[in-house]
N, CA, C and O atoms as a GROMACS GRO file, in nm:
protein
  460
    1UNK      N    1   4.831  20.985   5.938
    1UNK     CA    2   4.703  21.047   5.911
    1UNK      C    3   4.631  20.962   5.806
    1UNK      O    4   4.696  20.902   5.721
    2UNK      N    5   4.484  20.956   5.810
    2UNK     CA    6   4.433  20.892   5.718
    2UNK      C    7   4.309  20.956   5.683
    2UNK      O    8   4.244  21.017   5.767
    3UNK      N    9   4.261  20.942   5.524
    3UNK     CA   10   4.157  20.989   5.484
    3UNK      C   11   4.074  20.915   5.432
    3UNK      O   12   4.102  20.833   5.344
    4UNK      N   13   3.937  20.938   5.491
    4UNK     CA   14   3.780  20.861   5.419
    4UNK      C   15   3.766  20.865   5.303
    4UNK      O   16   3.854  20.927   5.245
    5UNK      N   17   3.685  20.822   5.241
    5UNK     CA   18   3.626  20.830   5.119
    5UNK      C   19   3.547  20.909   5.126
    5UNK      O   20   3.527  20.935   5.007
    6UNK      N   21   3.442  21.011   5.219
    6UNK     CA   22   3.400  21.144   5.282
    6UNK      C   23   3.490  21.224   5.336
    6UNK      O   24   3.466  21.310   5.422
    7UNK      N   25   3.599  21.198   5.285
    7UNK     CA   26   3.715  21.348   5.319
    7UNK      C   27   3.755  21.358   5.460
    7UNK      O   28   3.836  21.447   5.484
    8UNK      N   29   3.701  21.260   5.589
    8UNK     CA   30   3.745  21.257   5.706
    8UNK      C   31   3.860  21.230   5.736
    8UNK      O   32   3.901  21.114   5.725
    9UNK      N   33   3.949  21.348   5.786
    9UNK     CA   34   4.066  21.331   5.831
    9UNK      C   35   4.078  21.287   5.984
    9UNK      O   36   4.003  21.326   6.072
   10UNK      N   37   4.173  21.209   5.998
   10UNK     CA   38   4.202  21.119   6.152
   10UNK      C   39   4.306  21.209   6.192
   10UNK      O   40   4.387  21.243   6.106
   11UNK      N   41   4.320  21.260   6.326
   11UNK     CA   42   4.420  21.273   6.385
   11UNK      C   43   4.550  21.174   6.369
   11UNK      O   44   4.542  21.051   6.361
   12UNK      N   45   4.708  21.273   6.364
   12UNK     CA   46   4.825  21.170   6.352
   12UNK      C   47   4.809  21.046   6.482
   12UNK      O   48   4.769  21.059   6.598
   13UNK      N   49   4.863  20.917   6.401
   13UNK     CA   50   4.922  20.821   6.489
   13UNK      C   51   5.034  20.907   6.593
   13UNK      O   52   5.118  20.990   6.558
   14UNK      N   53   5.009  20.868   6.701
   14UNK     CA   54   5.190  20.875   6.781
   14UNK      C   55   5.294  20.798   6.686
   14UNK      O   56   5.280  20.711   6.600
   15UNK      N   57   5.379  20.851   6.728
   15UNK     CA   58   5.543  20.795   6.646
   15UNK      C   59   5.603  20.660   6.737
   15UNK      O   60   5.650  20.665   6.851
   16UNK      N   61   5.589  20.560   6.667
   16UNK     CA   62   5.690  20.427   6.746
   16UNK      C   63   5.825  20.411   6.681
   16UNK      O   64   5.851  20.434   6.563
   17UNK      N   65   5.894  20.374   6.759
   17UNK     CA   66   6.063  20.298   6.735
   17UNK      C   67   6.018  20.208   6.728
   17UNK      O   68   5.912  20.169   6.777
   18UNK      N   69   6.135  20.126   6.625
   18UNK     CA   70   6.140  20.003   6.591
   18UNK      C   71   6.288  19.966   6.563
   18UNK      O   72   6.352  20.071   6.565
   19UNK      N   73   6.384  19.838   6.533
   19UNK     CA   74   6.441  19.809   6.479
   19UNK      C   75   6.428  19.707   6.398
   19UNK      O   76   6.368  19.600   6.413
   20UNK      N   77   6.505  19.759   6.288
   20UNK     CA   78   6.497  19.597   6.207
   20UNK      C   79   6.556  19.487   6.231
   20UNK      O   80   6.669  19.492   6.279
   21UNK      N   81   6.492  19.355   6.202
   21UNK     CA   82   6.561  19.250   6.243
   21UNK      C   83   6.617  19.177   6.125
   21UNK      O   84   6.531  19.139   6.046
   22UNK      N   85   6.750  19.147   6.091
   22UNK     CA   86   6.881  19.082   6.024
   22UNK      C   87   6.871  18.928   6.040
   22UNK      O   88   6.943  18.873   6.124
   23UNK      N   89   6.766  18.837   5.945
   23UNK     CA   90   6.747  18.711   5.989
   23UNK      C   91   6.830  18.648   5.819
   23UNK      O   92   6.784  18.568   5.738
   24UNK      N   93   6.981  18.734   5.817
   24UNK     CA   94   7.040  18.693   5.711
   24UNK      C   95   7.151  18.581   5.756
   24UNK      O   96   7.196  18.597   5.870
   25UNK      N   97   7.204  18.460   5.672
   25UNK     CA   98   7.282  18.367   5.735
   25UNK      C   99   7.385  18.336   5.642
   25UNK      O  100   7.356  18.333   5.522
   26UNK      N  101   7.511  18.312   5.684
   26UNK     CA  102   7.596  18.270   5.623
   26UNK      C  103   7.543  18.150   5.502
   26UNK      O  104   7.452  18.067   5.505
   27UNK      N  105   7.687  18.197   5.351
   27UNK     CA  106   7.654  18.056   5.273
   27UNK      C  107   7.712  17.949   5.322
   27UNK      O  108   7.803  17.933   5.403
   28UNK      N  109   7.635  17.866   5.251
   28UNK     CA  110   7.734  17.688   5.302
   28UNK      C  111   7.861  17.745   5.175
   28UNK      O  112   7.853  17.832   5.089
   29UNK      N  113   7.997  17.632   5.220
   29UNK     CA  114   8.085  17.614   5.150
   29UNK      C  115   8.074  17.561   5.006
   29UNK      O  116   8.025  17.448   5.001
   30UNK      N  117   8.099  17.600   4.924
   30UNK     CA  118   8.118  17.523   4.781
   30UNK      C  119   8.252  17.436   4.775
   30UNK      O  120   8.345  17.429   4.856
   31UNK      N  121   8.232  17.376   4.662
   31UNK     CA  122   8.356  17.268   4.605
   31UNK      C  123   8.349  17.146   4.708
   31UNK      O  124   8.460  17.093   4.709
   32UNK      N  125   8.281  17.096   4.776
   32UNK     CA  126   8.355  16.986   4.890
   32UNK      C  127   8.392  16.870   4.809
   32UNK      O  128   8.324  16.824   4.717
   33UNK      N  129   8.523  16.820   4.857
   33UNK     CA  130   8.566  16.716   4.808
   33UNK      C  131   8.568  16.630   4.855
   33UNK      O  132   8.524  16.657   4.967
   34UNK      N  133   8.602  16.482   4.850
   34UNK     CA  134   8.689  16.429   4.935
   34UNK      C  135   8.781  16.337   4.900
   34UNK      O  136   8.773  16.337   4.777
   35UNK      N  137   8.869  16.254   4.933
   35UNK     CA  138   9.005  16.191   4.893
   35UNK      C  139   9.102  16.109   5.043
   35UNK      O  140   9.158  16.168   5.136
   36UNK      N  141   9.096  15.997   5.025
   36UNK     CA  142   9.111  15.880   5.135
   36UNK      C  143   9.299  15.942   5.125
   36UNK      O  144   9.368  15.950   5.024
   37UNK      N  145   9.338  15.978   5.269
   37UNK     CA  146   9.466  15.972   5.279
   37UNK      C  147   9.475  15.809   5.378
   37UNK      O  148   9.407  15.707   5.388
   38UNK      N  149   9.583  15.857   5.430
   38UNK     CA  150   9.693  15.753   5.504
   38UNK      C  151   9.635  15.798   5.671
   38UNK      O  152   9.675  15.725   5.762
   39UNK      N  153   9.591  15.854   5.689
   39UNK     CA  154   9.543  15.920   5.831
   39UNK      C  155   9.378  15.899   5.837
   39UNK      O  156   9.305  15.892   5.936
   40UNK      N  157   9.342  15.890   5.678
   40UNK     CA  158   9.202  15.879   5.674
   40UNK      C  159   9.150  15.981   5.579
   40UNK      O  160   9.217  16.037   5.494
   41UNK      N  161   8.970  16.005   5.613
   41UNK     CA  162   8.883  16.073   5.494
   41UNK      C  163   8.939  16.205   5.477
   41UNK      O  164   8.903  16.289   5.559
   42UNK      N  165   9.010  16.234   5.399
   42UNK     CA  166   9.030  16.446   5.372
   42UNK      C  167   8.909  16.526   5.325
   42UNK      O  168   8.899  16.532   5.202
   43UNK      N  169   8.820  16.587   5.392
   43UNK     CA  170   8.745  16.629   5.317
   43UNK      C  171   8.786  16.800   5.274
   43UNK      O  172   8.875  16.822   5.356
   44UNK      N  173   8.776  16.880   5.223
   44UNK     CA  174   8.820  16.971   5.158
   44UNK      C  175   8.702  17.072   5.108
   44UNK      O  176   8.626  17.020   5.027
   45UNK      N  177   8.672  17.219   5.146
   45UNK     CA  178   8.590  17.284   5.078
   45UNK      C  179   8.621  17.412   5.061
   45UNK      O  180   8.731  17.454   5.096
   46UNK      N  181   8.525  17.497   5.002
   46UNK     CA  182   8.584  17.620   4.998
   46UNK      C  183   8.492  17.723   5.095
   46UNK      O  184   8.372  17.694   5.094
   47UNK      N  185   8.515  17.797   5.149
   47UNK     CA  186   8.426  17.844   5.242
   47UNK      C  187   8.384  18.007   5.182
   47UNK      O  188   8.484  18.076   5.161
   48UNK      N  189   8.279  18.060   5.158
   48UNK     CA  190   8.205  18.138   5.107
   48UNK      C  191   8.294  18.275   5.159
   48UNK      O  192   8.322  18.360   5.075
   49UNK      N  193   8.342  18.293   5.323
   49UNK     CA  194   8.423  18.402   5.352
   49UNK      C  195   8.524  18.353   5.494
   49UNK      O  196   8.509  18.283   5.594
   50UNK      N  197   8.614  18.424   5.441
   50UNK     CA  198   8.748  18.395   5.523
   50UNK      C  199   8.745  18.350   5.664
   50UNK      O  200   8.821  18.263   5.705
   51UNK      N  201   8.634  18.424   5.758
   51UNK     CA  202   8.622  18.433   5.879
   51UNK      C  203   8.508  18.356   5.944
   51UNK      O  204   8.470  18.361   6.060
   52UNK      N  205   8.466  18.288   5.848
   52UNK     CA  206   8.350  18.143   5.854
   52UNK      C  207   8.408  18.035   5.920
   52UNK      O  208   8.511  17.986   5.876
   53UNK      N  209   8.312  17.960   6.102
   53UNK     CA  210   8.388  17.859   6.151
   53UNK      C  211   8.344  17.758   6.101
   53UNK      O  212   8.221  17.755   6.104
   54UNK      N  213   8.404  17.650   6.044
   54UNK     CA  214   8.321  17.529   5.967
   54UNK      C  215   8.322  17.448   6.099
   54UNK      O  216   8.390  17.450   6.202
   55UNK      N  217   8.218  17.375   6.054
   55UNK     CA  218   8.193  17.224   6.202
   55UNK      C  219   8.120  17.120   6.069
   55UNK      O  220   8.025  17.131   5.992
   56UNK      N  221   8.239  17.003   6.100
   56UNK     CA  222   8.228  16.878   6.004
   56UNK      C  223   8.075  16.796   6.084
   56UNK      O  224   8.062  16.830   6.202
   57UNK      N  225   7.974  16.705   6.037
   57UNK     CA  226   7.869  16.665   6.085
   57UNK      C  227   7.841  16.570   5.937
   57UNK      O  228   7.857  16.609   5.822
   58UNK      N  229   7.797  16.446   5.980
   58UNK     CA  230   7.773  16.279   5.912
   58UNK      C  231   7.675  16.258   5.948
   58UNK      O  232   7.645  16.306   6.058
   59UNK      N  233   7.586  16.186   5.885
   59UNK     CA  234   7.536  16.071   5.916
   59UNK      C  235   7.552  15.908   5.827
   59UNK      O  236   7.583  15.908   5.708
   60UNK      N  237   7.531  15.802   5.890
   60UNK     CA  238   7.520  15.748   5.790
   60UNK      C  239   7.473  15.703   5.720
   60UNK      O  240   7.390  15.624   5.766
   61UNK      N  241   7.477  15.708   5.579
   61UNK     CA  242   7.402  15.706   5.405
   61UNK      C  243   7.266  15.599   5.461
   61UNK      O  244   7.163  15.658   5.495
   62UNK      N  245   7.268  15.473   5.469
   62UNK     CA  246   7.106  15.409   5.497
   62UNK      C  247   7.037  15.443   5.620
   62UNK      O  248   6.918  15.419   5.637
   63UNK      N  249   7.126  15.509   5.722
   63UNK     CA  250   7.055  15.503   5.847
   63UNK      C  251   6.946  15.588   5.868
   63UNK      O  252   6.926  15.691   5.804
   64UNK      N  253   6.844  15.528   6.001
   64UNK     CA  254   6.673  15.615   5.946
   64UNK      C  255   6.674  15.584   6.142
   64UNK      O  256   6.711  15.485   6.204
   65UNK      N  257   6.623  15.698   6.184
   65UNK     CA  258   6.603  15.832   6.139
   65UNK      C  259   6.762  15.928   6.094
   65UNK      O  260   6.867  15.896   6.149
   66UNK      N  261   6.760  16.028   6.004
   66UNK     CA  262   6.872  16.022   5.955
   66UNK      C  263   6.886  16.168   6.074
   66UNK      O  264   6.815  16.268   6.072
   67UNK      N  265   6.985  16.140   6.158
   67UNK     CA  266   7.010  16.225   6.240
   67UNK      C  267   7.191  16.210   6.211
   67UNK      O  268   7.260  16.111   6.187
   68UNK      N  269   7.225  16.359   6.226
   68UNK     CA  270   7.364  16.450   6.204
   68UNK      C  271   7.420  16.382   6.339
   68UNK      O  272   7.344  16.337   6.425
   69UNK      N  273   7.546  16.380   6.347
   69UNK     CA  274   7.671  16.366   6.479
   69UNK      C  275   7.788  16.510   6.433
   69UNK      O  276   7.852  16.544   6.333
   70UNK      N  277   7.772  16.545   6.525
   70UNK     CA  278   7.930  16.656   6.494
   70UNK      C  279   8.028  16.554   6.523
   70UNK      O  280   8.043  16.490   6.627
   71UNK      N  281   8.102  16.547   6.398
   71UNK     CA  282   8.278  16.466   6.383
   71UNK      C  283   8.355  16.569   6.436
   71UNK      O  284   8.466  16.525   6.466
   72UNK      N  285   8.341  16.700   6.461
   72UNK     CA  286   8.462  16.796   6.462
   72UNK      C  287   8.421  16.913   6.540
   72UNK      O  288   8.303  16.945   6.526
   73UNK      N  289   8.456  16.949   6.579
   73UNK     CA  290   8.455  17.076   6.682
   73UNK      C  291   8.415  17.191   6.595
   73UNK      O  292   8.420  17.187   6.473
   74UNK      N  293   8.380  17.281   6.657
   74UNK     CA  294   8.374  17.405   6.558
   74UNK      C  295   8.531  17.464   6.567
   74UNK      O  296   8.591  17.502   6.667
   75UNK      N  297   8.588  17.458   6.398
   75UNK     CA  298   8.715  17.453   6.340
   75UNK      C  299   8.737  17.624   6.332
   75UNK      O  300   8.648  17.709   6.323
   76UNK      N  301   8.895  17.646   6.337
   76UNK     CA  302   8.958  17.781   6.347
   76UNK      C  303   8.886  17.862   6.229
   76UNK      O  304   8.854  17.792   6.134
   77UNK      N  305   8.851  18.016   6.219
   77UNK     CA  306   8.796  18.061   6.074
   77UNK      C  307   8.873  18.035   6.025
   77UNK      O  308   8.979  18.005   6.080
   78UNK      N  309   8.856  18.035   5.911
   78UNK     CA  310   8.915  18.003   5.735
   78UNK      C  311   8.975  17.868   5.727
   78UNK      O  312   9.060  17.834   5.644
   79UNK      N  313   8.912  17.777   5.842
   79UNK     CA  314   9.006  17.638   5.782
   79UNK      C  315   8.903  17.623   5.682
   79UNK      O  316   8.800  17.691   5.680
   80UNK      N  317   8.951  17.482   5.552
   80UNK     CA  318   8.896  17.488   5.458
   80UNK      C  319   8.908  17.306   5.463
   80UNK      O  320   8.812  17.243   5.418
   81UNK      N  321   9.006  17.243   5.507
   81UNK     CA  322   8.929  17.089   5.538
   81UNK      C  323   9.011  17.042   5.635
   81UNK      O  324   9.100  17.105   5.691
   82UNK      N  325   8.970  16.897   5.659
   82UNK     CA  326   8.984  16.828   5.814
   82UNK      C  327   8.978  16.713   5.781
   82UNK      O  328   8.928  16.684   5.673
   83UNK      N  329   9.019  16.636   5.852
   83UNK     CA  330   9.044  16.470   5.840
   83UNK      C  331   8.947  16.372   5.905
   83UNK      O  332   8.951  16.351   6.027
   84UNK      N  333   8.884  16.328   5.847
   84UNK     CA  334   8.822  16.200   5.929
   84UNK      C  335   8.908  16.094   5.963
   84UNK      O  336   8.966  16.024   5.880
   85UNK      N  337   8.916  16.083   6.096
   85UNK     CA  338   9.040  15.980   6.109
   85UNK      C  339   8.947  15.873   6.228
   85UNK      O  340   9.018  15.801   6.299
   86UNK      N  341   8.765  15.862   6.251
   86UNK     CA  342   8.744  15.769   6.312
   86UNK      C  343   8.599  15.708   6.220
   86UNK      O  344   8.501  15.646   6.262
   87UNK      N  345   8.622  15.742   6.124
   87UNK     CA  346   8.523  15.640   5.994
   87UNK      C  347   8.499  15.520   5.981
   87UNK      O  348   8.577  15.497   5.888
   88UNK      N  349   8.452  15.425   6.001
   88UNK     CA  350   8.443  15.299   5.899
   88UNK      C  351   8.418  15.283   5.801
   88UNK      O  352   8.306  15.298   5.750
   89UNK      N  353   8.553  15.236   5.729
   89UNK     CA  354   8.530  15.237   5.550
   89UNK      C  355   8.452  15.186   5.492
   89UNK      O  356   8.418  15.209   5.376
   90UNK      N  357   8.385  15.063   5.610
   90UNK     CA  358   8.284  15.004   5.526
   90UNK      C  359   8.135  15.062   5.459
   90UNK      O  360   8.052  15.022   5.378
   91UNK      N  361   8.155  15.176   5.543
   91UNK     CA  362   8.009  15.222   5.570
   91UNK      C  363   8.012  15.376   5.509
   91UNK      O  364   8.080  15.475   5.537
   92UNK      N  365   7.920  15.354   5.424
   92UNK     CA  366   7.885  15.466   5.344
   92UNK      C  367   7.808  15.625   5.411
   92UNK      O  368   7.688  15.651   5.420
   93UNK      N  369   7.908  15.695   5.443
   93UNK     CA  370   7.862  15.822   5.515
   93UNK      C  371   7.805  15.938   5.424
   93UNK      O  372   7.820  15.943   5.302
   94UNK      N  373   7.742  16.025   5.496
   94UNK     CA  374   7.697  16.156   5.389
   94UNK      C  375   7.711  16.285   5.496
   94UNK      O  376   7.652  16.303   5.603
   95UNK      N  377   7.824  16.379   5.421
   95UNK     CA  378   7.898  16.462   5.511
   95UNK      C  379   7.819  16.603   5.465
   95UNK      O  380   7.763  16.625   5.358
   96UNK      N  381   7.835  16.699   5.588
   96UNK     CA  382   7.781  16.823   5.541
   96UNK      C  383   7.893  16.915   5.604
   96UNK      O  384   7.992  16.874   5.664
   97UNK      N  385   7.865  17.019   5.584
   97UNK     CA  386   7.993  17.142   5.687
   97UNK      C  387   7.859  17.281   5.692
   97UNK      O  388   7.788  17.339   5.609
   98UNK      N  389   7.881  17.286   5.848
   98UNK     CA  390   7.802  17.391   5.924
   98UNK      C  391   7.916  17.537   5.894
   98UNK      O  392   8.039  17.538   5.900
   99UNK      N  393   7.858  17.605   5.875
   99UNK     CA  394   7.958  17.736   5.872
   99UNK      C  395   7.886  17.818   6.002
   99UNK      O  396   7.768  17.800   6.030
  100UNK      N  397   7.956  17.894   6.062
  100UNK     CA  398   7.915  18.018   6.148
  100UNK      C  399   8.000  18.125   6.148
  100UNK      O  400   8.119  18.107   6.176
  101UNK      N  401   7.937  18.285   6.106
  101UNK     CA  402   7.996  18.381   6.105
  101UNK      C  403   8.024  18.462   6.244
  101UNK      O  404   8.002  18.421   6.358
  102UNK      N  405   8.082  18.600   6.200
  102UNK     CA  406   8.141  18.629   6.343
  102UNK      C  407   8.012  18.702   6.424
  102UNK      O  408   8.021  18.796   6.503
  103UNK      N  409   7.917  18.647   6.392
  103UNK     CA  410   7.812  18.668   6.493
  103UNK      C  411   7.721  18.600   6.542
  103UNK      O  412   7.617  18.608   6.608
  104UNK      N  413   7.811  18.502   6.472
  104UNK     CA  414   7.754  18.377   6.541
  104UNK      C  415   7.593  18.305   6.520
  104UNK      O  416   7.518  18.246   6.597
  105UNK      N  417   7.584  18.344   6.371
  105UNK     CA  418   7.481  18.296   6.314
  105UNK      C  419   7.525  18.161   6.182
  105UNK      O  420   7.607  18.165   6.090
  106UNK      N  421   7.428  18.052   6.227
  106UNK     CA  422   7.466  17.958   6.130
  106UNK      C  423   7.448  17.938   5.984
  106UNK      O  424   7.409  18.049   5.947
  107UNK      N  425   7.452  17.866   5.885
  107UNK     CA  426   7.437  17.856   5.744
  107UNK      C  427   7.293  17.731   5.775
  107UNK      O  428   7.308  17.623   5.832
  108UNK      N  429   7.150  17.789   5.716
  108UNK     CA  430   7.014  17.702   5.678
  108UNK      C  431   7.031  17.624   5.566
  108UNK      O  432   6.929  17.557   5.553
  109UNK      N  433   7.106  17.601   5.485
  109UNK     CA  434   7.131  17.572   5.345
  109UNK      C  435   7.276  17.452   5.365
  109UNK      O  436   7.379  17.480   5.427
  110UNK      N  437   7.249  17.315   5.293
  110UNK     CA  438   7.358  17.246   5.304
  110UNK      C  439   7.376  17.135   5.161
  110UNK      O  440   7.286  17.115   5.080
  111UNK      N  441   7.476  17.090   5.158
  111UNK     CA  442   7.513  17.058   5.034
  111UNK      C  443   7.561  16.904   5.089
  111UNK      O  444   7.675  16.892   5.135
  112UNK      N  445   7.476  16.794   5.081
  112UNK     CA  446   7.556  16.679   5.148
  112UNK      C  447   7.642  16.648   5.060
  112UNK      O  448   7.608  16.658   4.942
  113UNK      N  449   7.821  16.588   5.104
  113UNK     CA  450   7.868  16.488   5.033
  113UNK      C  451   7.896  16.322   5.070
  113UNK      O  452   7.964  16.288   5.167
  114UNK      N  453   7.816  16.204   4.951
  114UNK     CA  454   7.819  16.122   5.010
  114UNK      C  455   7.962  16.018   4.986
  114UNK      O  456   7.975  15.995   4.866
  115UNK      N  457   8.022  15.981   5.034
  115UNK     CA  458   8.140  15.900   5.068
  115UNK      C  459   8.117  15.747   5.111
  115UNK      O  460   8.213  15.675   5.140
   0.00000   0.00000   0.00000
């Protein structure tokens, strides 16, 4: 219902449904590390919640246009790191980790590490 500034009252609106829409997204992982094993790059993070699938993704550090490669599959929930085992050492990479929750919504927010 609405009223004038001359006191005119409007007949009620009809009543609509609606739902709300949930455009909330997983955090990225904190802590990422990394540390050269014998198999190759370890990278290591901590993942914001247990049931978060991480997916490892590079590019490399000078290259233009700087476009992502997935290194890794989307990983079991709660793994927390993975091995780069097809790198070239020579070449200076900058790593990120995709998280997706169990509904399958991704993390907008990323934290590169460069190696």
């Amino acid at each position: 219902v609405a009223v004038d500034g001359d006191g005119n009252v409007s007949d009620p609106s009809l009543a609509v449904q609606a739902r709300a829409y949930d455009d909330s997204r997983p955090d990225p992982p904190t802590s990422a590390t990394a540390s050269q094993t014998a198999s190759g790059l370890q990278l290591s993070f901590t993942l914001a919640d247990s049931t978060h699938r991480p997916l490892v993704q590079r590019r490399e550090g000078a290259a233009y246009p700087q476009a992502w490669t997935n290194v890794s599959p989307w990983l079991a929930p709660g793994t927390q790191e993975w091995t780069d085992t097809h790198r070239d050492p020579e070449t200076t990479y900058v790593y990120r980790i995709r998280v997706q929750d169990a509904r399958g919504r991704t993390n907008r927010t990323f934290s590169g590490l460069t190696v």
